[in-house]
LUMVO-119656 format. One record per residue (C-alpha): residue in three letters; x, y, z. Coordinates in steps of 0.5 Angstrom, whole numbers, plus 2048, in hexadecimal, padded with zeros to 3 digits. Layout:
<nodes>
ALAXYZ...
</nodes>
This chain:
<nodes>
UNK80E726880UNK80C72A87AUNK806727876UNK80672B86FUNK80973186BUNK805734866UNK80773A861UNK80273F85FUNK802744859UNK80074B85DUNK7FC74E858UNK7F7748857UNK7F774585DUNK7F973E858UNK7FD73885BUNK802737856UNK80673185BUNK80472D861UNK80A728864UNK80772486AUNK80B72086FUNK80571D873UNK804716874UNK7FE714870UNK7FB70E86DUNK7F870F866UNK7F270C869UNK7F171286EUNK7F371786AUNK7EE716866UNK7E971686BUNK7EC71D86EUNK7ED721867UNK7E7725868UNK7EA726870UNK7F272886CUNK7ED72B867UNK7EA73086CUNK7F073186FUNK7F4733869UNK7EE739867UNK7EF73B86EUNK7F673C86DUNK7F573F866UNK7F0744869UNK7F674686FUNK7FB747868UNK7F674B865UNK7F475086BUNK7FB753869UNK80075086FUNK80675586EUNK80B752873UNK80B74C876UNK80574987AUNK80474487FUNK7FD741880UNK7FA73C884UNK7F5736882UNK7F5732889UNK7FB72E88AUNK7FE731884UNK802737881UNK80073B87AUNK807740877UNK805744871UNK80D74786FUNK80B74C869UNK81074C864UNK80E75285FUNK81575185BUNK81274A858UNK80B74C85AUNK80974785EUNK808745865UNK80B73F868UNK80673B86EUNK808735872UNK804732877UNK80872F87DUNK80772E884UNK806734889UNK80C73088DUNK811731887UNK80F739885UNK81673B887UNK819735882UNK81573787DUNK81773E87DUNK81E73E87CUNK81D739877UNK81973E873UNK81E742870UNK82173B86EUNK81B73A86AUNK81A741867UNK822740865UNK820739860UNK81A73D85EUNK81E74385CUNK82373F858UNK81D73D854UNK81A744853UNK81A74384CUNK81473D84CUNK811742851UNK81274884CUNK810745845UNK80B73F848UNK80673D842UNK801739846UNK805732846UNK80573084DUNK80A72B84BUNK81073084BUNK810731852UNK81172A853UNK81972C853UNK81872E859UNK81672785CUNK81E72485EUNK82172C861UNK81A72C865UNK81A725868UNK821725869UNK82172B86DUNK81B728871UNK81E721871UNK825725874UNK82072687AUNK81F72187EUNK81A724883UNK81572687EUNK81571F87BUNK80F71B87EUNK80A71687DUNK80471A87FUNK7FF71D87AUNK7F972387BUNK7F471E87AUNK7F571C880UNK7F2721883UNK7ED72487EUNK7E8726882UNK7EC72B886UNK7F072D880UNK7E972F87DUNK7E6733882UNK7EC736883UNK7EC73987CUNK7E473A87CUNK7E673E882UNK7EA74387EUNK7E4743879UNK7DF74887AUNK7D874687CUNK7D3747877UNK7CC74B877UNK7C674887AUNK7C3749873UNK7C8745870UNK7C973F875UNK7C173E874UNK7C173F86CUNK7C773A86CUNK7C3736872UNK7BD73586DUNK7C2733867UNK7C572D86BUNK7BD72B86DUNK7BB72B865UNK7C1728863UNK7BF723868UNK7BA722866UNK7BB72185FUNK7C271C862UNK7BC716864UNK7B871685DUNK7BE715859UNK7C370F858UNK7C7712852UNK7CE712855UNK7D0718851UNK7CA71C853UNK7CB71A85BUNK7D371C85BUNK7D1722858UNK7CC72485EUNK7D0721863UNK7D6724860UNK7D172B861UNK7D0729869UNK7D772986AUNK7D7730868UNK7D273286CUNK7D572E872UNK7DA731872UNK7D8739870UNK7D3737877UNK7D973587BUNK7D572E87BUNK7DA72A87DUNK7D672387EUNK7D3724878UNK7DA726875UNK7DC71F876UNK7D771C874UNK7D671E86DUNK7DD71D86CUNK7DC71686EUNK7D7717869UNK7DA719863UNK7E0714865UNK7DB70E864UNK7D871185EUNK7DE71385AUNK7E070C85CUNK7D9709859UNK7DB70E852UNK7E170A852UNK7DF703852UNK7D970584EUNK7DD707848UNK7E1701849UNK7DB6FC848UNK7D9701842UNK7E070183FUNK7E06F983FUNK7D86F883CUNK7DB6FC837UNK7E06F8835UNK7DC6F2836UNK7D76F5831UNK7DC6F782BUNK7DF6EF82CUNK7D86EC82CUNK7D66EF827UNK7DC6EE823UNK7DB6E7824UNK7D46E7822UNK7D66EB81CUNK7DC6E581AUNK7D76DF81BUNK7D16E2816UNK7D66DF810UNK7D16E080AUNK7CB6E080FUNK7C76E680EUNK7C76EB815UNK7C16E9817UNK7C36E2818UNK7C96E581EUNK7C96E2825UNK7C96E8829UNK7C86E7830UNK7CE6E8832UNK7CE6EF82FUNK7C76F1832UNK7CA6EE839UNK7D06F3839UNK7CC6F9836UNK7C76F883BUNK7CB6F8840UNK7CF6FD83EUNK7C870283DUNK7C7700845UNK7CD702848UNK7CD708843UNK7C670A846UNK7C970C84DUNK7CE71084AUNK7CD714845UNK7C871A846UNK7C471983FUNK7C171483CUNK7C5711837UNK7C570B83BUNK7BF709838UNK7C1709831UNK7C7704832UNK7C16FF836UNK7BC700830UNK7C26FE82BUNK7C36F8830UNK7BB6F7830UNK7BC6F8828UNK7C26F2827UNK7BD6EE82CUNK7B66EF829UNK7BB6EE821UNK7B56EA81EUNK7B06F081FUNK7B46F581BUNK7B76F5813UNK7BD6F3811UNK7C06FB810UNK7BD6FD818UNK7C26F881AUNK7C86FA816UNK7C8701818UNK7C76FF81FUNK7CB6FA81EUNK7D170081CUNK7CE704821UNK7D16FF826UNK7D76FF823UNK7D9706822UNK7D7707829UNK7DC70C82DUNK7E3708831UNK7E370F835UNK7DE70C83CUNK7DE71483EUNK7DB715837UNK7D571283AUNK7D5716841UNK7D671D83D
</nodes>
């Protein structure tokens, strides 16, 4: 089966298209982006090494062919099963065929990945054309396996530099336990990943993956509560505003407002990596305790409220 093609710029080693033919759930894809994320640097880093002809490396069960294409400037990778390596280089010319016949996306290329997309139908149906490499298999069946195979190939780092990176990981450990801010802990579990992987640590490697899977998700459900007590503030307030009539500010029901806004403030304090948070909660504090302040403190925090940013990744900035 043939699992994915990548296509790289030689100079730079950047991915400029990826075309994958696996049978993966979204759900599971987005377990294993740091798994694919390491295999593609992996696969950047073999580009970069300066392959001038075609290669064929092994990841376990797997194979890796690296076609250089210096008329376009760019290598052309598939990752296939080691049973269809001859069926995969015969189809290479094929490939390096419908490149070719977009040289000039290749030549005149200006950051825009989006060019490269004219190549999804010629690719697939090429593909598709051979019923052998079509299956419902997938890498991340064998993760771990894949995994060592490419940290095999990687060289072994010094004594030195495993122990600093040791130490690292042990202080970031220790900072993990004391803090709940989700955004400072997917940062540090975003930091462990990377030193697992740099240490071949394959359990820890899964682990911290996991991690920032649960957390990004956590994130996502964060703003989205964040998102909702915004819109519950402006609202309320808004009907607070509607019902004073000829009443004087200071005669306002407020409760819902101070409800939404202190909700908001709390869900923002696990977020957020300042302390804006406690600005909202003492305006929410201000609306409650209304009677404590003169009628221009209320006003101002009043418009401050309404005037508060709809962009909810303007408070995590």
């Amino acid at each position: 089966m043939l699992y994915t093609i990548f296509l790289y710029q030689q100079e730079s080693g950047l991915l400029l298209y990826d075309k994958s033919f696996q049978d993966i759930s979204a759900g599971k894809l987005d377990l294993f982006n740091s798994f694919f994320s390491t295999l593609k640097s992996f696969v950047s880093e073999l580009v970069l090494e300066g392959y001038q002809e075609l290669k064929n490396i092994e990841l376990g069960d797997y194979s890796v062919f690296i076609t250089a294409m210096d008329e376009i400037k760019t290598d052309l990778v598939i990752i296939a099963d080691n049973e269809d390596y001859k069926l995969v280089n015969k189809l290479i010319p094929k490939f390096i065929k419908i490149l070719l016949e977009h040289k000039e996306i290749f030549l005149n290329w200006e950051g825009i990945k989006a060019d490269f997309d004219v190549l999804n139908t010629p690719i697939s149906e090429l593909i598709l054309s051979q019923k052998k490499l079509i299956g419902d298999k997938s890498l991340i069946e064998k993760p771990d396996l894949v995994l060592k195979s490419i940290w095999a190939h990687k060289k072994d780092l010094s004594l030195q530099a495993k122990e600093n990176l040791i130490h690292e990981k042990n202080l970031l450990l220790s900072k993990l336990e004391k803090i709940t801010n989700i955004q400072r802990k997917l940062g540090i579990s975003k930091r462990l990943l990377e030193i697992s992987e740099r240490l071949k640590d394959e359990q820890s490697f899964f682990q911290y993956q996991e991690d920032v899977k649960l957390l990004e998700d956590n994130l996502k459900d964060t703003k989205i509560k964040l998102k909702y007590y915004l819109e519950r503030i402006k609202l309320t307030l808004s009907q607070a505003i509607k019902l004073l009539g000829s009443k004087s500010i200071t005669e306002g029901s407020y409760r819902d407002v101070y409800l939404n806004l202190y909700s908001f403030s709390n869900k923002l304090k696990n977020v957020t990596t300042d302390n804006r948070w406690r600005e909202y909660q003492n305006l929410a504090k201000l609306l409650i305790n209304k009677e404590e302040v003169s009628a221009h403190e209320l006003s101002v925090a009043i418009t401050r409220i309404l005037h508060m940013n709809d962009d909810i990744d303007y408070y995590l900035n």
